[in-house]
C-alpha positions as CSV (number, residue, x, y, z in Angstrom):
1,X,116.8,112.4,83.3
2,X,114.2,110.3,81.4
3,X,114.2,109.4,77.9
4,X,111.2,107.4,76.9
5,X,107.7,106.8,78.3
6,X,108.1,110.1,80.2
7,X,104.7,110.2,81.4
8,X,105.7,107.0,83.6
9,X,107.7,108.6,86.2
10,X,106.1,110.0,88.9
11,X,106.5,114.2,89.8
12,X,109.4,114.2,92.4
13,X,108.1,114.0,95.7
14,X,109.0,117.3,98.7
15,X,111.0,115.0,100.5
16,X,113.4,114.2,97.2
17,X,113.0,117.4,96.2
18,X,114.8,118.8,99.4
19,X,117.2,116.2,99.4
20,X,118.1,117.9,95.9
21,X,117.9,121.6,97.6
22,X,120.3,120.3,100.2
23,X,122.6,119.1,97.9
24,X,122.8,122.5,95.8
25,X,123.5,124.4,98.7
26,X,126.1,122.0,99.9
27,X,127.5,122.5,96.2
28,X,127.3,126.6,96.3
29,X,129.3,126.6,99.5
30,X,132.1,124.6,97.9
31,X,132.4,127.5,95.3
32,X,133.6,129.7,98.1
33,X,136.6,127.7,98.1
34,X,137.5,128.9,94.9
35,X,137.5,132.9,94.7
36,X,136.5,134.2,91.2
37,X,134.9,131.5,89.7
38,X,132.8,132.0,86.8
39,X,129.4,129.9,86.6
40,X,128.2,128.8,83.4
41,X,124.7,129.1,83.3
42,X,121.9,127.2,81.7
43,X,119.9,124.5,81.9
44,X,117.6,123.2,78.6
45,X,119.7,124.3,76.2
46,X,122.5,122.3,75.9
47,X,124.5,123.8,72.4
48,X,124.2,127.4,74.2
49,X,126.1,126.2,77.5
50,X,128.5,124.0,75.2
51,X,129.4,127.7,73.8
52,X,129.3,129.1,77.1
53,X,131.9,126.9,78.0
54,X,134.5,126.8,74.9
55,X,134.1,131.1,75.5
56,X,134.9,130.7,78.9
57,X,137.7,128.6,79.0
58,X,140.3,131.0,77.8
59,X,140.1,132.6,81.1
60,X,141.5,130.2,83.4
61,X,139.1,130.7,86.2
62,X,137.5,128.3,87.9
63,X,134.5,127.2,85.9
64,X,131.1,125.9,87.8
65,X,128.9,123.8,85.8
66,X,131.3,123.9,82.5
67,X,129.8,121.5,80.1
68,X,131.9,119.8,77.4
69,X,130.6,117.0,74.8
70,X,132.8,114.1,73.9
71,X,131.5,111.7,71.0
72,X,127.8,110.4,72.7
73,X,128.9,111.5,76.3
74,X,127.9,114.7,78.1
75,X,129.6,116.4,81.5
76,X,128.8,118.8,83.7
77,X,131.1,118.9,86.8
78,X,130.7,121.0,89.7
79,X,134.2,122.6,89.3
80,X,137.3,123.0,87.1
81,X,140.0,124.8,88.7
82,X,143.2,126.1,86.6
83,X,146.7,125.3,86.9
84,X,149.8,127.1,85.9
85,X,150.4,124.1,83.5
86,X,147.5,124.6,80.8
87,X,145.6,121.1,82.9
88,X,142.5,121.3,84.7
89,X,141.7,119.7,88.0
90,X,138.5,118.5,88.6
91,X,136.1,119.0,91.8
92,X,132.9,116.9,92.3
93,X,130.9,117.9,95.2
94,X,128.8,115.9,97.3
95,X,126.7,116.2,100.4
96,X,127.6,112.8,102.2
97,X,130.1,112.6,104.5
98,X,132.2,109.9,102.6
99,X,133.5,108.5,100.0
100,X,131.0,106.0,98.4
101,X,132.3,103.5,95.6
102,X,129.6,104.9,92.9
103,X,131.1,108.4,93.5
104,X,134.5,106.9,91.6
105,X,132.2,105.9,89.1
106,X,131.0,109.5,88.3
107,X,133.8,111.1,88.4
108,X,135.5,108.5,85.8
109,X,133.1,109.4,83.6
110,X,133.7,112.8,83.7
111,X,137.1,112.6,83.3
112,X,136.2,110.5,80.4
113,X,134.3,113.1,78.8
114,X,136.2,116.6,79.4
115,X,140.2,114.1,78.6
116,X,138.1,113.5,75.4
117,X,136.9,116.8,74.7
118,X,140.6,118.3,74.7
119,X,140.8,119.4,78.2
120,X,144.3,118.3,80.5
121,X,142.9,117.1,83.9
122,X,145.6,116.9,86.1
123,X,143.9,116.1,89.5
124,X,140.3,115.0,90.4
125,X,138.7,115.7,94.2
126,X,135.7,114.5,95.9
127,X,134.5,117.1,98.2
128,X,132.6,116.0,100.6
129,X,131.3,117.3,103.9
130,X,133.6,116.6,107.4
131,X,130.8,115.2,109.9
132,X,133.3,116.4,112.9
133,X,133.1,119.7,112.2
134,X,130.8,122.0,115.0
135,X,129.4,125.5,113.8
136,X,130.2,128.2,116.0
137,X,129.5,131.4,114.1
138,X,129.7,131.9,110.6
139,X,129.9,128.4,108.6
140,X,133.7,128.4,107.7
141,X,133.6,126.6,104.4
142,X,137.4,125.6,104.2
143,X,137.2,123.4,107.6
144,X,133.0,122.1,106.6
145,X,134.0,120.2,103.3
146,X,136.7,117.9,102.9
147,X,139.0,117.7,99.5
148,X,139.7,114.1,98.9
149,X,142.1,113.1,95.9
150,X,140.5,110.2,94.6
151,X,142.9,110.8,90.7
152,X,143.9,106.8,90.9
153,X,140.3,105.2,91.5
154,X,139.0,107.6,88.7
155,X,141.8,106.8,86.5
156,X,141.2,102.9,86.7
157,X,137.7,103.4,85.6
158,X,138.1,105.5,82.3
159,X,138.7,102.6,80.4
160,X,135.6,101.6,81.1
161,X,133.5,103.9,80.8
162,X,132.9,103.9,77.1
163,X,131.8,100.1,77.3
164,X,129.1,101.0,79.6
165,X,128.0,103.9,78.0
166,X,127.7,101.6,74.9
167,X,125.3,99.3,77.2
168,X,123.1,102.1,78.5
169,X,122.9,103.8,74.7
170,X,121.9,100.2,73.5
171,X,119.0,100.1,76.3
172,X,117.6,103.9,75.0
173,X,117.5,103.0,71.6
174,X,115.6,99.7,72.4
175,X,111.9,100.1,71.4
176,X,110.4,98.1,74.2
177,X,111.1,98.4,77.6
178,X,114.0,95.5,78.9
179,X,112.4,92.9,80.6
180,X,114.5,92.7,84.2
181,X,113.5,91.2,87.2
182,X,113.1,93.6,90.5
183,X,115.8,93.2,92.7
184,X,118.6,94.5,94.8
185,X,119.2,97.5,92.2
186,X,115.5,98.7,92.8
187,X,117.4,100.9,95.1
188,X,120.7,100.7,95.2
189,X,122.7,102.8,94.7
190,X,119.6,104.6,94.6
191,X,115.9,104.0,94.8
192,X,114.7,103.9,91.1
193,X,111.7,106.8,90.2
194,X,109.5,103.4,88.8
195,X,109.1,100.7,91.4
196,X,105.9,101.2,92.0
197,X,105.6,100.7,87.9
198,X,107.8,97.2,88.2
199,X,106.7,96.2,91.7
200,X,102.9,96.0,90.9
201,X,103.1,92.2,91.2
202,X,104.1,92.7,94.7
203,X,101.1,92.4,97.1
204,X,100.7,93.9,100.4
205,X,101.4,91.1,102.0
206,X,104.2,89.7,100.4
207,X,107.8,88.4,102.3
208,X,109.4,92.3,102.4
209,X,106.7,92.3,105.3
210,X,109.2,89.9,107.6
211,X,110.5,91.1,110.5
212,X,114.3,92.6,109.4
213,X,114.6,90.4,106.3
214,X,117.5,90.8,104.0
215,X,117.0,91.9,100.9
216,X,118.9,89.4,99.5
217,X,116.9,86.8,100.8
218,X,113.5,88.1,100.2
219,X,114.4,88.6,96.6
220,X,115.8,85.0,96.7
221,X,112.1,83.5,97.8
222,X,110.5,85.9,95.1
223,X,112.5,84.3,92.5
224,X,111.2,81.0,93.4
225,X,108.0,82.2,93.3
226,X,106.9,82.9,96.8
227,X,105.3,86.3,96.6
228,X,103.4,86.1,99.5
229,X,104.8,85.4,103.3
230,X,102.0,82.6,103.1
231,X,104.1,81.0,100.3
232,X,107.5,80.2,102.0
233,X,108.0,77.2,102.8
234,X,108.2,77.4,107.1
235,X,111.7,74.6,106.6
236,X,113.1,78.1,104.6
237,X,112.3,80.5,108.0
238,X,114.8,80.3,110.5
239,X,113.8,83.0,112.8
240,X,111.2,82.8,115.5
241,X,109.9,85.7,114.5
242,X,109.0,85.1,111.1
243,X,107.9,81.6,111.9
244,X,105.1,83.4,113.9
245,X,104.6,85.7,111.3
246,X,104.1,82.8,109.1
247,X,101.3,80.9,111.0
248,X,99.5,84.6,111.9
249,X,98.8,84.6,107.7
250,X,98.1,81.0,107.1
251,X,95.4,81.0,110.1
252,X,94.2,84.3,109.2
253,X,94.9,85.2,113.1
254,X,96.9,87.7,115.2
255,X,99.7,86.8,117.5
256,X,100.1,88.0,121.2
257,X,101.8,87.7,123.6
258,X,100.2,88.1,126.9
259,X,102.7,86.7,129.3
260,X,105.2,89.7,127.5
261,X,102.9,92.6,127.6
262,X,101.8,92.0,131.6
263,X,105.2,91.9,132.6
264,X,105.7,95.5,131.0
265,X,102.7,96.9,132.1
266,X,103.5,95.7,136.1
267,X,106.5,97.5,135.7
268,X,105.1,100.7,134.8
269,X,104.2,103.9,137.7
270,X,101.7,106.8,137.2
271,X,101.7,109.2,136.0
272,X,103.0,107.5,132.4
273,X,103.9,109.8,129.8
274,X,103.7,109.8,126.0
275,X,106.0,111.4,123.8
276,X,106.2,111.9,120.0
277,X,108.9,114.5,118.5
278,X,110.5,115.7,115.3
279,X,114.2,116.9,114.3
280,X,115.5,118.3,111.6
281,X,119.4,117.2,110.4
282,X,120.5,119.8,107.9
283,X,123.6,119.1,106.0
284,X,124.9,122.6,106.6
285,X,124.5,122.9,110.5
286,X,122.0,126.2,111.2
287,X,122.9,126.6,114.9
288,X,126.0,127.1,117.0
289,X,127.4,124.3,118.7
290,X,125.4,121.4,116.1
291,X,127.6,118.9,113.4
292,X,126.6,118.4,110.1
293,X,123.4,116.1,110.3
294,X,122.8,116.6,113.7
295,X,119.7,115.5,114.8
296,X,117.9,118.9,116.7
297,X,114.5,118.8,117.7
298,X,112.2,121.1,117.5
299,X,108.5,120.0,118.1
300,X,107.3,117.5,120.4
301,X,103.6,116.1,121.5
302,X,103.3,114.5,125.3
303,X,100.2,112.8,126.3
304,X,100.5,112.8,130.7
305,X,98.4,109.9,131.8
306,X,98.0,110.4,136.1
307,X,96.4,107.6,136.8
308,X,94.7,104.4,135.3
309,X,91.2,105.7,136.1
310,X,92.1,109.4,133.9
311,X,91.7,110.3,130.9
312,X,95.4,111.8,129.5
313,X,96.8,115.3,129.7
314,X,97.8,116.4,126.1
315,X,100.6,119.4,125.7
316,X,102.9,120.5,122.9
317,X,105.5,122.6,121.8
318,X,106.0,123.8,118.3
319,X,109.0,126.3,117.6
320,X,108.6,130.0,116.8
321,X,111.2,132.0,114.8
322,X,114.7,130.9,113.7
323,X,116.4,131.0,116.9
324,X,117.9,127.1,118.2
325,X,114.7,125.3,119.7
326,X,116.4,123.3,121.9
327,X,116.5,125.5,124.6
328,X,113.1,126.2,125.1
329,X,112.5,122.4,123.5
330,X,113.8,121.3,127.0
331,X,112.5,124.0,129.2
332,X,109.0,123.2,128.0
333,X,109.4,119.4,128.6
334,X,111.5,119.0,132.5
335,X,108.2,121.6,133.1
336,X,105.7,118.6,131.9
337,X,107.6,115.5,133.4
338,X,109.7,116.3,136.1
339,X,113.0,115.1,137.3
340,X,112.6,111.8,136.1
């Protein structure tokens, strides 16, 4: 959510976007797990689900998307289940298929909020999906998603949580925008929405373009002022790679390898065929006998080149309907290049 300078941050791109749509889905399966939930709906108008909530609570259902306020902190977590004992457990879902260390981090700060609030949380889960399982009919949500009890890493980060939140209300109510240097959290533990507002210093040809650089490191020569991959020092490259890089941008020349490329090409026997394809990896496998983020492809583009003296052969396949496309994926392509 942004706060100031809204106009700054770019519309969310399709691909983002989907990974969102992905995620909701992933979420509105896990509600199957709890029979006779209630969902507390809204979006913009935050006082209206607050009251949503307090009405719905005396029900002891499982809640989806209950919202409860707590001093200058606001929650929303995916589920609250009821126990027998008047406490709450609480159910965060995510489409990853693990446990990532920033996860413990939301979830403290829910608990936070809704222990704050009133509410008794007894329990809090991670659910997240169970890359071994394989579809074969109907997705079985139960054996999909994966419960993990993650109370005692929650628990050691409540303290905390109001200090930070003290930190991150001090930055919004700042009337100028912090000055902080691009780095590492650019993108983790996800990419920011304005690097390409804070990374306009960055030229095109700056030291990101090395050849399987860290990111530590390149951020390292950028704080010694080396923009450009003309401005490292060459007693700072180790690697052969970027030491050739290096000289390619100081002599304004570009590096081949002749000796490299013959040997390949000698190797090669007509006819020589190229091939470009795309997959899709849904979270929520679509076809039986595919795993959650399965790569299946269905599309590909071969160019058939029978001889040196030809011009190439181009063929593609592009799958129809919502059947699995890697049936008559393959079929199409042993046609085009053979048994080998």
């Amino acid at each position: 959510m942004s706060y100031h300078a809204k106009e700054q941050f770019p519309p969310i791109d399709p691909e983002t976007q989907a990974i969102f749509d992905q995620g909701n889905a992933v979420t509105i399966l896990a509600r199957f797990l709890f029979p006779g939930g209630l969902e507390v709906e809204g979006v913009e108008d935050f006082e209206a689900i607050l009251k949503k909530t307090q009405e719905s609570l005396p029900q002891r259902k499982p809640l989806f998307e209950a919202a409860l306020r707590y001093k200058n902190t606001f929650a929303r977590p995916d589920i609250l289940a009821p126990n027998k004992d008047a406490s709450w457990d609480l159910y965060e879902v995510k489409s990853s298929t693990e446990v990532k260390d920033i996860y413990y981090e939301d979830v403290a700060f829910q608990k936070y909020c809704y222990e704050g609030a009133g509410l008794k949380i007894r329990k809090v889960y991670l659910v997240h999906i169970n890359n071994k399982y394989v579809k074969n009919g109907p997705i079985d949500p139960a054996a999909l998603l994966t419960q993990e009890d993650v109370t005692d890493q929650a628990q050691k980060l409540v303290a905390q949580v109001q200090q930070k939140v003290n930190v991150m209300t001090g930055i919004l109510n700042q009337k100028e925008l912090p000055e902080i240097a691009i780095g590492p959290q650019c993108s983790d533990p996800y990419d920011c929405p304005l690097q390409e507002l804070c990374w306009q210093h960055i030229p095109e040809d700056s030291v990101f373009i090395y050849n399987r650089i860290r990111k530590d490191k390149a951020f390292a020569f950028i704080n010694q002022g080396f923009l450009r991959a003309r401005d490292v020092p060459p007693a700072l490259l180790k690697s052969t790679s970027h030491q050739i890089l290096y000289r390619c941008h100081v002599e304004n020349r570009t590096h081949i390898d002749s000796a490299v490329i013959s040997s390949f090409t000698q190797q090669l026997e007509y006819p020589i065929y190229f091939m470009d394809f795309e997959t899709v990896n849904p979270a929520i496998p679509i076809y039986n006998g595919t795993r959650p983020y399965q790569q299946v492809p269905f599309q590909f583009s071969v160019h058939i080149l029978p001889a040196q003296s030809k011009k190439p052969e181009h063929h593609a396949f592009l799958a129809e309907g919502t059947d699995d496309p890697r049936p008559e994926f393959l079929k199409r392509l042993k046609s085009l290049i053979g048994p080998k």
